[in-house]
GUROVO-60708 format. One record per residue (C-alpha): z negated, y, x. Coordinates in steps of 0.001 Angstrom, whole numbers, plus 500000, padded with zeros to 6 digits. Layout:
<atoms>
<atom><zz>Z</zz><yy>Y</yy><xx>X</xx></atom>
...
</atoms>
This chain:
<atoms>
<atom><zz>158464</zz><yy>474909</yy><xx>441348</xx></atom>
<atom><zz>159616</zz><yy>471704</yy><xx>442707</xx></atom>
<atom><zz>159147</zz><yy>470645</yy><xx>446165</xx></atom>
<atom><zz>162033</zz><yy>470232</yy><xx>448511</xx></atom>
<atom><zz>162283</zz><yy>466966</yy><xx>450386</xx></atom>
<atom><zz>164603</zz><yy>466516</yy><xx>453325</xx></atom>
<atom><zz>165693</zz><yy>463167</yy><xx>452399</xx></atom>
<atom><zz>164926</zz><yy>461629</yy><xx>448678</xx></atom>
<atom><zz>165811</zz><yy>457993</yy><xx>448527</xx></atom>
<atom><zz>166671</zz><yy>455381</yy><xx>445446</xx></atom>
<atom><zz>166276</zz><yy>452201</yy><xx>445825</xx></atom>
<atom><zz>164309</zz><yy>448671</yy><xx>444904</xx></atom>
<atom><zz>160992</zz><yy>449069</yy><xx>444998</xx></atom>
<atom><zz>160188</zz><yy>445957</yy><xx>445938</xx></atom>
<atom><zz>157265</zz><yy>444234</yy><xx>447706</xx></atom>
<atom><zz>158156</zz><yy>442210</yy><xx>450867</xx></atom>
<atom><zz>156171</zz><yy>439391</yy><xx>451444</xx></atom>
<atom><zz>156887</zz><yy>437974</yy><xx>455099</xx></atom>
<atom><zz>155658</zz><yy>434351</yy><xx>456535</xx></atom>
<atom><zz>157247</zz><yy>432806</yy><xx>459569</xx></atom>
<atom><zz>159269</zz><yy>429432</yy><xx>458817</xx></atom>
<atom><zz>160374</zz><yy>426329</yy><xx>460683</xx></atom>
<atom><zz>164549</zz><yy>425408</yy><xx>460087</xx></atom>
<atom><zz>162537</zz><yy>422032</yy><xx>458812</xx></atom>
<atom><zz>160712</zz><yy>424224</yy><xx>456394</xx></atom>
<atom><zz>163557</zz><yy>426102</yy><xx>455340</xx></atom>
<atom><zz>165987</zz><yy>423090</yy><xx>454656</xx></atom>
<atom><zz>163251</zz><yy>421200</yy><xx>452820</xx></atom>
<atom><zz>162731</zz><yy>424310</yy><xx>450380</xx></atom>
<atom><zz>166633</zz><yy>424324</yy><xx>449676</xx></atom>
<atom><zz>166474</zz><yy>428136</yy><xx>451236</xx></atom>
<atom><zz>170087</zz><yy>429172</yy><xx>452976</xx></atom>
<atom><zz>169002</zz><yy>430625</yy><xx>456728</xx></atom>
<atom><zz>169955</zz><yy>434292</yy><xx>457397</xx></atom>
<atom><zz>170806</zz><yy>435508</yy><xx>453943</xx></atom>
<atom><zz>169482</zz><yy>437106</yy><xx>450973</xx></atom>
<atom><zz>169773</zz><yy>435429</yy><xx>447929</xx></atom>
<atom><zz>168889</zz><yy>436403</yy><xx>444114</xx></atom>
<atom><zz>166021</zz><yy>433790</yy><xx>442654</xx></atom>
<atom><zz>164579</zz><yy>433487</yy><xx>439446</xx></atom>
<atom><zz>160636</zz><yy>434253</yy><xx>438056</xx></atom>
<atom><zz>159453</zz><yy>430237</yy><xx>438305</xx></atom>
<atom><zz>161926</zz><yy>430173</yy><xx>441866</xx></atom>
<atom><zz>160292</zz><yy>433107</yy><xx>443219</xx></atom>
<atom><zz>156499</zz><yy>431361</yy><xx>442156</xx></atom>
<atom><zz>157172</zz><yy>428086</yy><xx>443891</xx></atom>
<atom><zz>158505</zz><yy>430023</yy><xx>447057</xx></atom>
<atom><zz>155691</zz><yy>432340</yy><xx>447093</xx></atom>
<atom><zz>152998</zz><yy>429752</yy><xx>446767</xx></atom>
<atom><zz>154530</zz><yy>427687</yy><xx>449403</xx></atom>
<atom><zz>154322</zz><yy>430422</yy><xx>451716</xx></atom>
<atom><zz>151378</zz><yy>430338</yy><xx>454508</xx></atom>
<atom><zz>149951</zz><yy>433366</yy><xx>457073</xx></atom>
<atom><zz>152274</zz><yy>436018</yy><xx>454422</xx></atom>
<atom><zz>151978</zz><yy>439662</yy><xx>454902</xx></atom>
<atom><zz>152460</zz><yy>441912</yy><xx>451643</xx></atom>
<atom><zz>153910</zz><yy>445213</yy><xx>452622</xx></atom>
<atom><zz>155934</zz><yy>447645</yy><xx>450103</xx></atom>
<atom><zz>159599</zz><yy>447148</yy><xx>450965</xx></atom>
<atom><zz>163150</zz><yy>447913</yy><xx>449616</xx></atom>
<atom><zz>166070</zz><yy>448467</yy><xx>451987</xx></atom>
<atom><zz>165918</zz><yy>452168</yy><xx>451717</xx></atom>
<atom><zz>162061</zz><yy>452611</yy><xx>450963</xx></atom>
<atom><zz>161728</zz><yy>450711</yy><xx>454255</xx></atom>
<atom><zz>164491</zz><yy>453862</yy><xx>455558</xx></atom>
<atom><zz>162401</zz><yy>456429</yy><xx>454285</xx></atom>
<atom><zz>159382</zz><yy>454823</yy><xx>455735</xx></atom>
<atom><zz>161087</zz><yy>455397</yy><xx>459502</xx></atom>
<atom><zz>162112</zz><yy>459049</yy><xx>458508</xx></atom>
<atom><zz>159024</zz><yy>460251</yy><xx>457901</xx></atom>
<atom><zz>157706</zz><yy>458793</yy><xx>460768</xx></atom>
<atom><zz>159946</zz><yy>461190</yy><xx>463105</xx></atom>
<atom><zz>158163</zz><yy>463756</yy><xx>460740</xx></atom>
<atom><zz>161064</zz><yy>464676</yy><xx>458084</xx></atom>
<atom><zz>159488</zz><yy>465004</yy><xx>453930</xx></atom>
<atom><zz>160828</zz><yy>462339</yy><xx>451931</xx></atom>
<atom><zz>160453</zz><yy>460903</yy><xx>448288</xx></atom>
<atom><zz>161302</zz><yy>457726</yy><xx>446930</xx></atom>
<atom><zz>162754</zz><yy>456987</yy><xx>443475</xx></atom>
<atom><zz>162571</zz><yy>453555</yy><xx>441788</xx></atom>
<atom><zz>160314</zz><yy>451192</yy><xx>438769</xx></atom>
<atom><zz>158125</zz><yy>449083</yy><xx>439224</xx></atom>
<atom><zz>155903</zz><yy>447565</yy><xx>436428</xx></atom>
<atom><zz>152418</zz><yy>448667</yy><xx>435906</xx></atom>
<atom><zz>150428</zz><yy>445662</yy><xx>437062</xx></atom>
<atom><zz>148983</zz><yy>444885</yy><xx>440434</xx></atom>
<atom><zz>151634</zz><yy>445008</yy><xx>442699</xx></atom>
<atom><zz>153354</zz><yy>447934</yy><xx>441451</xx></atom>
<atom><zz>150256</zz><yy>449921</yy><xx>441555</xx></atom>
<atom><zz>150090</zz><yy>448446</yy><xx>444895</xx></atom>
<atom><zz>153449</zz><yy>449429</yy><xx>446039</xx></atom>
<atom><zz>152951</zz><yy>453298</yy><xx>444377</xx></atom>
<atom><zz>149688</zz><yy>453608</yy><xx>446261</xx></atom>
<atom><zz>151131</zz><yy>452542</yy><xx>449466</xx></atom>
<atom><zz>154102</zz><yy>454548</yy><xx>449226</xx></atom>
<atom><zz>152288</zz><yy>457783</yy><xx>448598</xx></atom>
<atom><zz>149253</zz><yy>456803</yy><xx>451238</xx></atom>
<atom><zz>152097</zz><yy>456009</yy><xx>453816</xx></atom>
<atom><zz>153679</zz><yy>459596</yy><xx>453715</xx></atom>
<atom><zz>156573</zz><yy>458926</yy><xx>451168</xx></atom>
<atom><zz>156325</zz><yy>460506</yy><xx>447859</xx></atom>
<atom><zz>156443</zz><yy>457898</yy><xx>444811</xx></atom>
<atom><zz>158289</zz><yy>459845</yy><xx>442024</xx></atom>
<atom><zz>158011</zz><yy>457614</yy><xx>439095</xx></atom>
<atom><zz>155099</zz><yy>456242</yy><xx>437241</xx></atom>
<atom><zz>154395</zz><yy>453067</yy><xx>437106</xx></atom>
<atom><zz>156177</zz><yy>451847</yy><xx>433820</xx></atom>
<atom><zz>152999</zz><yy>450995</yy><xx>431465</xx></atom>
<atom><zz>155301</zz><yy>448410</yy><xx>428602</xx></atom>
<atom><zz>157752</zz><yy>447083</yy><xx>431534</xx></atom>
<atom><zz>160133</zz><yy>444080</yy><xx>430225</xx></atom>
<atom><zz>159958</zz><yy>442257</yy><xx>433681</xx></atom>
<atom><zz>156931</zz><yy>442264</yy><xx>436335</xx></atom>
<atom><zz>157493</zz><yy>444960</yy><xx>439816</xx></atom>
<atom><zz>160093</zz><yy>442924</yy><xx>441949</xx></atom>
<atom><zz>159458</zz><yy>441172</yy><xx>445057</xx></atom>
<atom><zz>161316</zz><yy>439609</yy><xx>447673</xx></atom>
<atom><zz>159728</zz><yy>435978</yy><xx>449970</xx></atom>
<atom><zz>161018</zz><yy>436668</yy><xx>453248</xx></atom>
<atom><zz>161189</zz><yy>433638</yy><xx>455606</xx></atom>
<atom><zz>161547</zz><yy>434214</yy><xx>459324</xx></atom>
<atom><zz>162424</zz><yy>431622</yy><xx>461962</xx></atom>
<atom><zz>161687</zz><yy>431063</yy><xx>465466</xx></atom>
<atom><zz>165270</zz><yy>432447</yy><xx>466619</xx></atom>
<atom><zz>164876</zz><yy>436131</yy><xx>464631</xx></atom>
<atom><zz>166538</zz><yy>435323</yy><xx>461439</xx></atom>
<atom><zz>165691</zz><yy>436347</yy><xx>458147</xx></atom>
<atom><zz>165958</zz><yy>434530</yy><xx>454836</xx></atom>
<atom><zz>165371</zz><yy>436633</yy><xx>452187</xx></atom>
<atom><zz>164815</zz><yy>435354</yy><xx>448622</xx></atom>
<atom><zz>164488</zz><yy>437989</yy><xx>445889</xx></atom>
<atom><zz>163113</zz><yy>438428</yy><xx>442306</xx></atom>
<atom><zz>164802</zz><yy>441298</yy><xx>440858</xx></atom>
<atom><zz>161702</zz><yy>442694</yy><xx>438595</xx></atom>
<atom><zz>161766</zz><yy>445558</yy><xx>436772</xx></atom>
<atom><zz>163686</zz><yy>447623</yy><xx>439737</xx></atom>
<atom><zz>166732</zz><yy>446542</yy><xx>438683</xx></atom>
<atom><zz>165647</zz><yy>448649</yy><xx>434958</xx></atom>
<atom><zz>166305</zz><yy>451909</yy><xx>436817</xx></atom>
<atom><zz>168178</zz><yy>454300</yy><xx>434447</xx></atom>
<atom><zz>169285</zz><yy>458301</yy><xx>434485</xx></atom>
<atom><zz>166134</zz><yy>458863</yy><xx>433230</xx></atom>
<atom><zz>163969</zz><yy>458159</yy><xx>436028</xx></atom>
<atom><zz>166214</zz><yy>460418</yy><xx>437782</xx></atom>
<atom><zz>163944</zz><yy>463931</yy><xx>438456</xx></atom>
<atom><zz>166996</zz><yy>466208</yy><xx>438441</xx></atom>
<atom><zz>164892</zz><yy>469139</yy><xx>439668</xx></atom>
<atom><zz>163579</zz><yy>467015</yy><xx>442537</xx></atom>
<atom><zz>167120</zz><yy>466042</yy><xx>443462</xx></atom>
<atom><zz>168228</zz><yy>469259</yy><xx>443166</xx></atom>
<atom><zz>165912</zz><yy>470464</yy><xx>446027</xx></atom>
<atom><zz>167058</zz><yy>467834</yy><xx>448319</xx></atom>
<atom><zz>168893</zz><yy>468241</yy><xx>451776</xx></atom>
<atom><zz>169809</zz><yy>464643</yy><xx>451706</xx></atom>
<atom><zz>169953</zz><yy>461448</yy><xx>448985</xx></atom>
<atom><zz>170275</zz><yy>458129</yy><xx>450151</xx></atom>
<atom><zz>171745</zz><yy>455732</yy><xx>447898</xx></atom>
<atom><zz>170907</zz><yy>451317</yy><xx>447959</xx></atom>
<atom><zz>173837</zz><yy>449577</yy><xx>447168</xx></atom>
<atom><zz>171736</zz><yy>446582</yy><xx>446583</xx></atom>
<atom><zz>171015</zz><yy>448869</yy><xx>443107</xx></atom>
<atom><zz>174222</zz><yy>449471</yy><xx>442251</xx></atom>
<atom><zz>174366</zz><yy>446777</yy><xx>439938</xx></atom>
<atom><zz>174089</zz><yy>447173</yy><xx>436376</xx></atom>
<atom><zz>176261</zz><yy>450104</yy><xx>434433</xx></atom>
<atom><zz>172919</zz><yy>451718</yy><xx>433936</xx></atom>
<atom><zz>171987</zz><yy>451663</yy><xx>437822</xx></atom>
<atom><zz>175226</zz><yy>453308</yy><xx>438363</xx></atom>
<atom><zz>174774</zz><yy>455843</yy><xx>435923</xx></atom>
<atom><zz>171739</zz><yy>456747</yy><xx>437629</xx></atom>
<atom><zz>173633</zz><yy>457287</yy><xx>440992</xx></atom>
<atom><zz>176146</zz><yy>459019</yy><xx>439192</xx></atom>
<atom><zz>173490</zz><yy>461535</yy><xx>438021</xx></atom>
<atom><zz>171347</zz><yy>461616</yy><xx>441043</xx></atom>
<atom><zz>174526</zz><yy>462505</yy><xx>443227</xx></atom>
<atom><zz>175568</zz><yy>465048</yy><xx>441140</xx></atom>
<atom><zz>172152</zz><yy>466527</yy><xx>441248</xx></atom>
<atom><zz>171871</zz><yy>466646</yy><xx>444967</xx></atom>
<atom><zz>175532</zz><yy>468224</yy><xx>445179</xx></atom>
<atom><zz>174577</zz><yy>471005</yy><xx>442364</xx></atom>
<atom><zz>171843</zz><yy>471808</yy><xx>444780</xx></atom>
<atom><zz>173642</zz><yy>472129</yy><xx>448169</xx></atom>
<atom><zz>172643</zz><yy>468473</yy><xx>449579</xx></atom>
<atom><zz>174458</zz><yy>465499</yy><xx>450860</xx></atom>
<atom><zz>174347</zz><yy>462266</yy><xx>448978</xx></atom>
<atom><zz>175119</zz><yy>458773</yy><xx>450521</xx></atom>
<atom><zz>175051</zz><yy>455088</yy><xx>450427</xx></atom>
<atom><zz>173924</zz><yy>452266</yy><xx>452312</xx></atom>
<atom><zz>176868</zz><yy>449190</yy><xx>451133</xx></atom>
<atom><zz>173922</zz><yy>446893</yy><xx>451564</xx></atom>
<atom><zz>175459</zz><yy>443436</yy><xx>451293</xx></atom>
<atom><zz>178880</zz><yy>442496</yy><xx>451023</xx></atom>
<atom><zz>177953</zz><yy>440370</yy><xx>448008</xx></atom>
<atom><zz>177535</zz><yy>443573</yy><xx>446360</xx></atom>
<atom><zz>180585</zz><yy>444832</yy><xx>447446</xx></atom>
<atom><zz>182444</zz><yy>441697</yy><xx>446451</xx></atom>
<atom><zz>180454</zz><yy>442322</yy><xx>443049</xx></atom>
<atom><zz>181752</zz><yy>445953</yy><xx>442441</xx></atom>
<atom><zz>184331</zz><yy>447083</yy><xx>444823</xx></atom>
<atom><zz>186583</zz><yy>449461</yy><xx>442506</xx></atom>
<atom><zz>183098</zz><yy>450672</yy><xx>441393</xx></atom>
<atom><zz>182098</zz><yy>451220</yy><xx>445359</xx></atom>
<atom><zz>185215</zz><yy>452852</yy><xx>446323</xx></atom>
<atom><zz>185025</zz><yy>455687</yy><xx>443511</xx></atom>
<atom><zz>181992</zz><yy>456070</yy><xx>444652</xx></atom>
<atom><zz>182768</zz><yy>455960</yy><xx>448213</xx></atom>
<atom><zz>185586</zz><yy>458441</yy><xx>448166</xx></atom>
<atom><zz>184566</zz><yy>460615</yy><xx>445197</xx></atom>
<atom><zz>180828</zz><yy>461236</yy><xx>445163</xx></atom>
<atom><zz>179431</zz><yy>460400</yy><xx>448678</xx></atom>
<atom><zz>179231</zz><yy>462730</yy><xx>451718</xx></atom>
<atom><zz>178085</zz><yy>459859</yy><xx>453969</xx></atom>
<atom><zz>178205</zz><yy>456300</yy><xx>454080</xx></atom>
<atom><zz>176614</zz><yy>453611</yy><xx>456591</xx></atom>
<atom><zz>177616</zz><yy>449749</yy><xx>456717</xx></atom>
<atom><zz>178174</zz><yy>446840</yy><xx>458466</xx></atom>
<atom><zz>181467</zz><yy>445221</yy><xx>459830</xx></atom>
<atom><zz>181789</zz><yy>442363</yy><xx>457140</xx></atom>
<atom><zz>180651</zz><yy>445053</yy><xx>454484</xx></atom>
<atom><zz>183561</zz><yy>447695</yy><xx>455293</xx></atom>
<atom><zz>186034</zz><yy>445156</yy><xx>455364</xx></atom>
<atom><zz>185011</zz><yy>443825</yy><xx>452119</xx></atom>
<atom><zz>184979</zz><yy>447135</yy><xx>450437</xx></atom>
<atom><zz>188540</zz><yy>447519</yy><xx>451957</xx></atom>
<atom><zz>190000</zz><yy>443655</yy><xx>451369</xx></atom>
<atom><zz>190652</zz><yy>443615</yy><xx>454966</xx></atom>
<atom><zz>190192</zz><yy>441127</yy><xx>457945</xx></atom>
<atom><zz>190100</zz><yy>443696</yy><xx>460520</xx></atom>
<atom><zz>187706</zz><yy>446303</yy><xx>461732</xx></atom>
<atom><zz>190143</zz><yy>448549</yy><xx>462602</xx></atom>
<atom><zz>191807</zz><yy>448730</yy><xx>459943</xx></atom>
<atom><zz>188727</zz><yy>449114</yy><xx>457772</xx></atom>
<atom><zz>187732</zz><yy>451782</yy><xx>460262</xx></atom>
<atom><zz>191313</zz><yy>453814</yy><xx>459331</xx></atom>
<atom><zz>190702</zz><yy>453769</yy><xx>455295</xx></atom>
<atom><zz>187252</zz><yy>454601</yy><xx>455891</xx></atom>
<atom><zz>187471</zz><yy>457728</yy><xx>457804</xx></atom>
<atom><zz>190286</zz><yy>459096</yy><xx>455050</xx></atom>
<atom><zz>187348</zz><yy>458267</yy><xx>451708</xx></atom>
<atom><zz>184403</zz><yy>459922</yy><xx>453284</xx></atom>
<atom><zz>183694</zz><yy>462652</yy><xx>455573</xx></atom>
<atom><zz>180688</zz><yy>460515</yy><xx>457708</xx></atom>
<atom><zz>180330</zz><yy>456953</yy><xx>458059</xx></atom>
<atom><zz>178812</zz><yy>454295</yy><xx>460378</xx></atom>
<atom><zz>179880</zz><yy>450934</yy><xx>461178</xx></atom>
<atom><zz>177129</zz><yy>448701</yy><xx>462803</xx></atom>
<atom><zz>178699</zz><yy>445247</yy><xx>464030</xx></atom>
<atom><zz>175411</zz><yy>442696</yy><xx>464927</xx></atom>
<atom><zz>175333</zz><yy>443202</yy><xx>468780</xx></atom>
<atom><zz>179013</zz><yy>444901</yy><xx>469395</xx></atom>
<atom><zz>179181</zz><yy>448658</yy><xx>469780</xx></atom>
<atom><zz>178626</zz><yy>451024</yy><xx>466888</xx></atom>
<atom><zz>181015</zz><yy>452936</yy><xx>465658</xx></atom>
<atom><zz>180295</zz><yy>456810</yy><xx>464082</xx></atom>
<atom><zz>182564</zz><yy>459385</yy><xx>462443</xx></atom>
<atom><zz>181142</zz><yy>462258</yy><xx>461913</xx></atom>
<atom><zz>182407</zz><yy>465966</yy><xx>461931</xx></atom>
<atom><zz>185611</zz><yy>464673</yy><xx>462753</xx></atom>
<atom><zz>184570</zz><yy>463089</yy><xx>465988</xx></atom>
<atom><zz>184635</zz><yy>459403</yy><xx>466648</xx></atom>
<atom><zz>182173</zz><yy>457930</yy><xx>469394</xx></atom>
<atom><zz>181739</zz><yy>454381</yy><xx>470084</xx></atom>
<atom><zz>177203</zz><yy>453517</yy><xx>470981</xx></atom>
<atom><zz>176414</zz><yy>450720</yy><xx>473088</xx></atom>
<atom><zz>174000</zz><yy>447946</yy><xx>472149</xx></atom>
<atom><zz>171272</zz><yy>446706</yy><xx>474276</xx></atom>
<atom><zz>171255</zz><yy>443142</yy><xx>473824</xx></atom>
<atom><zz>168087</zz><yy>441957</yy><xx>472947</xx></atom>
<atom><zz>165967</zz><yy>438566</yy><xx>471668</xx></atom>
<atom><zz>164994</zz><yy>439994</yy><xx>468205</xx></atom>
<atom><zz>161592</zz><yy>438769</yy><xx>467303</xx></atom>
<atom><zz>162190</zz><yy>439705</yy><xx>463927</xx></atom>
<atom><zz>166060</zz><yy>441070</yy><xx>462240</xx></atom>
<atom><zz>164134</zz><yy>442441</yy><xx>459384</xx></atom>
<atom><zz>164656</zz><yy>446181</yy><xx>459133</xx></atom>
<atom><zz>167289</zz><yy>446107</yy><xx>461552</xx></atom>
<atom><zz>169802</zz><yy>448116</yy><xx>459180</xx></atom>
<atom><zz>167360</zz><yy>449940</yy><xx>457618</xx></atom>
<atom><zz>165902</zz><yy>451526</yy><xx>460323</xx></atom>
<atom><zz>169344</zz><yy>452054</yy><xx>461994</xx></atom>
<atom><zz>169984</zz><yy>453853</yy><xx>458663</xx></atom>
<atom><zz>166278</zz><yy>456085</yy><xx>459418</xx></atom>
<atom><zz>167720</zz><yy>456844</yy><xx>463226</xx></atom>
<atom><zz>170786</zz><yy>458237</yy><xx>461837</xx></atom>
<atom><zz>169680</zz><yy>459908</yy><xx>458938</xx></atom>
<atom><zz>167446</zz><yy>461670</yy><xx>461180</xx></atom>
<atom><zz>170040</zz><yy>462597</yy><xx>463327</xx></atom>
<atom><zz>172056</zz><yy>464077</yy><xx>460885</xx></atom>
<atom><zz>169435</zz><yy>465992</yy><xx>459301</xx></atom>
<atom><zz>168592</zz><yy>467652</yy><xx>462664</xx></atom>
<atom><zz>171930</zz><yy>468564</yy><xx>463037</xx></atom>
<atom><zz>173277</zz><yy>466084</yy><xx>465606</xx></atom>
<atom><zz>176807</zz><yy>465357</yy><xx>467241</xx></atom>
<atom><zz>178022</zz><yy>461993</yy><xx>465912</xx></atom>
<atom><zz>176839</zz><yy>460220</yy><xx>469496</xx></atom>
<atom><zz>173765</zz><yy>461422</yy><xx>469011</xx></atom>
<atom><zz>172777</zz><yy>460260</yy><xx>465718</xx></atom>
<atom><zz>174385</zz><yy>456984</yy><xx>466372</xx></atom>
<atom><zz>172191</zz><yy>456405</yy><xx>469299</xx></atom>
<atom><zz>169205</zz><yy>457421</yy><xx>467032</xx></atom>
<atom><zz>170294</zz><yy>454604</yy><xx>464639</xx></atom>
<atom><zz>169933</zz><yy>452165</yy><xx>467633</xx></atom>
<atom><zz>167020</zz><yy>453023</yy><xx>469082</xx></atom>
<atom><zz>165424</zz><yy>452769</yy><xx>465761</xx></atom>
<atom><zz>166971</zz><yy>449536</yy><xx>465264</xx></atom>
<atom><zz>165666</zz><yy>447967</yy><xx>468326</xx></atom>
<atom><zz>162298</zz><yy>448788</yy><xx>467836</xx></atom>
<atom><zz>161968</zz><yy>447034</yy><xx>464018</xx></atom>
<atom><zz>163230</zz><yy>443963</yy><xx>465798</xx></atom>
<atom><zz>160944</zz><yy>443761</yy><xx>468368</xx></atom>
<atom><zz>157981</zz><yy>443000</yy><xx>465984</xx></atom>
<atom><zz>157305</zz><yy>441445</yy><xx>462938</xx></atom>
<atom><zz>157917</zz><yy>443439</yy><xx>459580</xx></atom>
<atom><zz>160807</zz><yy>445934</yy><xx>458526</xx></atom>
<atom><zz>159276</zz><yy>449185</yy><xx>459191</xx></atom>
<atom><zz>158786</zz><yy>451082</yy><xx>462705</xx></atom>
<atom><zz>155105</zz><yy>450837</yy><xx>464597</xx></atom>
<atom><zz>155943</zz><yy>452463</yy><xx>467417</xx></atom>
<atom><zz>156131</zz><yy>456298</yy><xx>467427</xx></atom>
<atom><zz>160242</zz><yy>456815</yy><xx>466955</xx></atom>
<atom><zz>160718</zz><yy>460325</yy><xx>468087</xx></atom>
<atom><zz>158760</zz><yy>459212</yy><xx>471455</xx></atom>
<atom><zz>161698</zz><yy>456699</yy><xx>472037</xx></atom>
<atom><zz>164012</zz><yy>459347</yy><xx>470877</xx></atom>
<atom><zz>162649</zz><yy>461133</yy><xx>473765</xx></atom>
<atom><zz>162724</zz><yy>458381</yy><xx>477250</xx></atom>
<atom><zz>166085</zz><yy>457826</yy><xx>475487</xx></atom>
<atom><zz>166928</zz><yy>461556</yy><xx>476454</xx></atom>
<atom><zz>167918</zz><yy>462083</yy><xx>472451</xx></atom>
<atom><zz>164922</zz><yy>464689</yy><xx>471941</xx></atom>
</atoms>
């Protein structure tokens, strides 16, 4: 029988490889500050050699989710390719040693090597992330496990996937699976690039298939071709059933259960923005698999978030459910 996971995830796998970076450093490489942007095989090379003091760790927006929910203790798997050479047996291995299940083999005749993504981060907190695509982006319905999906409370979709018609096929099938079984699927709108990519594509999705949906400001208003929050806000809250709205410092906005309620943020110097999203996304996921009120699981979100940022790397190393608790959330 298969197991049941709380919270199943598909994503990039993708390795993260993180080196701090002057603003010299990063205008003399030709790398824009505080965005991700798509490289090619000999860019990625160059960028990765020219990094010094990197850190390999096994990434991917909502592998690095996953990575904070099981943390607080929840079982999760993770769905995604990566090639069969060094770093994707790397990035399996570390997945399953770190407490998140790694559901698809290595692929043994892979057209494109396991993905990776050279992370620059400068004095003031920012991130610059530069990605090679790999062989995540190869992710079809069949790397799907139905059975597994089937047996899962929640799914947790990366828009940053949602890409190619055969990425979105996969979604298509892995949603469906989750629903047949009595879970809640959802998506993460990732970048607004993506949005801007495949809006009609994201709002089916949006407002057909997903029970949940977490974003930030520019990203909503994007998927809505609006220039206010407020009104991306309104067409939100008619498409989907839960969503979040995280807007870089102002107060975060949850729907949930058909209650609104607006979370402070504590301002804070970030050491490092990496992971901020994601492990707002790990917060709230926990909170809504516990059951939460929509305050609750959008303080979760925060808490989470402001821990990733006080440290280097994207993924929690301080025990979250302990902050849940001095936070009076536990």
């Amino acid at each position: 029988m298969s197991k049941t996971y709380d919270v199943v995830g598909i994503g990039n796998a993708m390795v993260d490889v993180i080196a701090p970076a002057s603003d010299l450093f990063l205008g003399q490489m030709g790398i824009t500050k505080g965005i991700m942007q798509l490289v090619e095989r000999e860019r990625a090379e160059v960028l990765y050699a020219a990094m010094d003091s990197r850190v390999e760790t096994p990434g991917g927006s909502v592998a690095n989710t996953l990575a904070g929910v099981g943390m607080l203790g929840l079982d999760c798997g993770f769905v995604g390719r990566v090639a069969d050479d060094a770093l994707g047996r790397f990035y399996a291995d570390a997945m399953n040693n770190g407490g998140t299940a790694f559901m698809n083999a290595p692929v043994a005749e892979a057209d494109l090597p396991t993905s990776r993504s050279m992370i620059f981060v400068s004095p003031d907190g920012e991130r610059s992330m530069n990605t090679f695509l790999g062989e995540s982006t190869a992710l079809v319905a069949d790397d799907v496990p139905e059975a597994d999906l089937g047996r899962a409370r929640f799914l947790f979709l990366e828009g940053y996937l949602f890409d190619k018609d055969t990425n979105k096929s996969a979604f298509l099938a892995a949603a469906a699976a989750c629903r047949t079984g009595g879970g809640k699927p959802g998506i993460t709108l990732s970048d607004p690039f993506c949005v801007d990519r495949h809006r009609a594509d994201f709002r089916r999705l949006v407002h057909q298939e997903m029970e949940f949906v977490i974003g930030n400001e520019e990203e909503w208003m994007s998927l809505y071709e609006v220039t206010d929050f407020h009104a991306a806000l309104d067409h939100a809250v008619t498409e989907c059933g839960t969503v979040a709205f995280t807007r870089s410092g102002s107060p975060v906005t949850v729907v949930h259960d058909g209650v609104r309620a607006e979370i402070p943020v504590d301002h804070v110097v970030p050491v490092d923005a990496t992971g901020a999203g994601d492990q707002f996304a790990a917060g709230f996921l926990y909170g809504l698999a516990t059951g939460r009120d929509a305050e609750t699981c959008g303080k979760m979100g925060c808490v989470a978030a402001a821990e990733v940022i006080s440290h280097i790397g994207p993924r929690p190393e301080t025990d979250l459910k302990a902050l849940f608790a001095k936070a009076g959330l536990v």
